[in-house]
N, C-alpha and C positions, 0 to 999 in steps of 0.2 A: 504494500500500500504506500510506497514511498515514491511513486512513478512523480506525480504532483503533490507538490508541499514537502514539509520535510518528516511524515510519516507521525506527527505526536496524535496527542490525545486532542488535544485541542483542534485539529485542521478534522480529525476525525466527527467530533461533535460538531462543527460547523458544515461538513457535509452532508449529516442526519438530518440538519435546522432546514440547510437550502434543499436537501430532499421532501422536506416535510413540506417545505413552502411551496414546491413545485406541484406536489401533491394535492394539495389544497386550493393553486391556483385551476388545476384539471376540474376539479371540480365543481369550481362554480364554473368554470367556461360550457361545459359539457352540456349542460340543459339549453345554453343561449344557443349554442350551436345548432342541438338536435330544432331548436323551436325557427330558426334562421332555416332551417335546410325546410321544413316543413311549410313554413311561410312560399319558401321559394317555389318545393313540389306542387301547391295549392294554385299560385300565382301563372306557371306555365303549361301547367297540365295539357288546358282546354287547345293553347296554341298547337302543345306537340301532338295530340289526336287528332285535330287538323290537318296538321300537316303530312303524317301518317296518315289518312285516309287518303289525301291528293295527290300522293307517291304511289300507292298501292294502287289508284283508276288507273293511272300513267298506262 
């Protein structure tokens, strides 16, 4: 574990923290995302079945 930093206790428990915080940032993003992607699928649906059926007469 001495690749980065110089291997103590301390760069150790600082690694855990900015784990923990990374963690924690996934998880509030994770709902905005899923509700962003769903907005999006809602919003262009209609277009791409359109469009799909105009390719498919072709």
């Amino acid at each position: 574990m001495k690749v980065i930093g110089s291997g103590s206790t301390t760069m150790f428990v600082l690694g855990v923290i900015v784990g923990i915080i990374g963690l924690l940032g996934m998880g509030v993003n994770y709902p905005i995302y899923k509700k962003l992607l769903a907005q999006g699928k809602q919003k262009y649906a209609f277009e791409i079945m359109e469009l799909a059926k105009e390719i498919s007469e072709m």
